[in-house]
C-alpha positions, -999 to 999 in steps of 0.1 A, spaced: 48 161 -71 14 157 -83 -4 138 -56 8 124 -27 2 89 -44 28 98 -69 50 108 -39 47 75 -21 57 58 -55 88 77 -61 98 68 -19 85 29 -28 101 28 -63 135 29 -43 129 1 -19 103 -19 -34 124 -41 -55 148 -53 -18 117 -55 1 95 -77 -28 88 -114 -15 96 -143 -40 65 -155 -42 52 -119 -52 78 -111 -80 67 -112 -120 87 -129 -143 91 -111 -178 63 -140 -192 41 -129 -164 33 -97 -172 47 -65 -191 41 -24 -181 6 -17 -180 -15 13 -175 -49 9 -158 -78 31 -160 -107 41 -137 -124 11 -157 -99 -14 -152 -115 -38 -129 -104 -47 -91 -97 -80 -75 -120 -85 -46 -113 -78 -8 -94 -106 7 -110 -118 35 -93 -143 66 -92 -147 101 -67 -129 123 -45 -142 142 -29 -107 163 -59 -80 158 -89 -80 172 -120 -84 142 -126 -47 153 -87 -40 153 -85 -49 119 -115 -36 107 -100 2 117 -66 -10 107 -79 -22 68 -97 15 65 -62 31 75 -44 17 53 -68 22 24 -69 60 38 -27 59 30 -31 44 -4 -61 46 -15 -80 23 -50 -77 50 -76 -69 39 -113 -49 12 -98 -57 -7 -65 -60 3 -31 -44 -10 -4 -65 -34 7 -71 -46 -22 -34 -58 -26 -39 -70 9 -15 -49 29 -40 -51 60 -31 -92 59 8 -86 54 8 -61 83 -12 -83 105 13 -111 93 42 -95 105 28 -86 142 38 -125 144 71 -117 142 79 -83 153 69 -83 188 87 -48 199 59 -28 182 27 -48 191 17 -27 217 20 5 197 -3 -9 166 -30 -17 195 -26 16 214 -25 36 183 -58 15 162 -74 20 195 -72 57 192 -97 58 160 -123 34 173 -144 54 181 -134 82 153 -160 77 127 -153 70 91 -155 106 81 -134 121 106 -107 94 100 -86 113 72 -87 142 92 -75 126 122 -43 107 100 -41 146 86 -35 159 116 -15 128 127 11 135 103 12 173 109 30 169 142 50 135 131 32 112 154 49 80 159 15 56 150 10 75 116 48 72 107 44 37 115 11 33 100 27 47 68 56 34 63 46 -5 71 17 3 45 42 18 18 64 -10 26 37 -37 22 22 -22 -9 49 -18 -32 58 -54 -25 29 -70 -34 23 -76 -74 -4 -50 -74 21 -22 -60 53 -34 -77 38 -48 -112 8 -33 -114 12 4 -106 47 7 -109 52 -17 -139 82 -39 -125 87 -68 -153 119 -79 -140 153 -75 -140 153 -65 -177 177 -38 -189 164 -11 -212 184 -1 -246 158 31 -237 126 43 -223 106 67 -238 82 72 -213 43 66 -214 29 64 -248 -10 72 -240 -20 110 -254 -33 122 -223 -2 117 -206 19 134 -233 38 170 -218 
């Protein structure tokens, strides 16, 4: 593996498909495989009132999970949402509420910079917040239409006579 970006695809690529809403699944008319570039613009932030975290809570937890997948040629985390369809699901999952609080409280007061190296070292020795924090974000991302479509190029439930790979030159072996 490359990066871990291409790591957390290959985990997501398994699951994503089970764990993909209705309302958040392409059609073949919707959309086909695409590759996006640095260039390719980004939908805005989506921005709505909380119902479980605090406006400071999920201020810390939308930079986390932009620190686990991060907008690179494709689009962040936050920009697919996953900050909303975490917070969403604190409605219904009430055996791990207190360990989302007690574990964004830990990096309010760690400033932006020093948050990477705080998840770093988070993951290091297995900590039950960033396993959390991770896998909830993974699991949110690659079911949205910017994880499963856009980045990993879902079009349905389409068999293949074959695949030949990615046809842009500067992806050629």
């Amino acid at each position: 593996m490359n990066s871990r970006r291409e790591l957390l695809i290959t985990i997501a690529g398994a699951t994503a498909v089970a764990s993909a809403s209705p309302l958040q699944q392409a059609t073949p008319q919707q959309s086909a495989p695409q590759h996006h570039h640095a260039d390719a613009p980004v939908k805005p932030a989506i921005v709505r009132k909380t119902q479980f975290f605090s406006g400071s809570e999920f201020e810390v937890l939308t930079a986390l999970v932009d620190l686990i997948i991060p907008r690179t040629d494709t689009p962040g985390a936050s920009d697919a949402g996953v900050h909303i369809l975490i917070e969403e699901r604190m409605q219904r999952d009430e055996r791990i509420r207190g360990m989302w609080r007690d574990g964004l409280a830990r990096f309010a007061s760690v400033s932006a910079g020093e948050r990477l190296s705080t998840l770093t070292a988070l993951s290091r020795a297995e900590d039950p917040f960033f396993v959390l924090l991770k896998n909830s974000t993974v699991e949110a991302y690659y079911g949205t239409f910017d994880g499963l479509v856009t980045e990993l190029g879902w079009h349905g439930n389409v068999a293949l006579t074959e695949f030949k790979g990615c046809t842009h030159p500067e992806h050629q072996v």
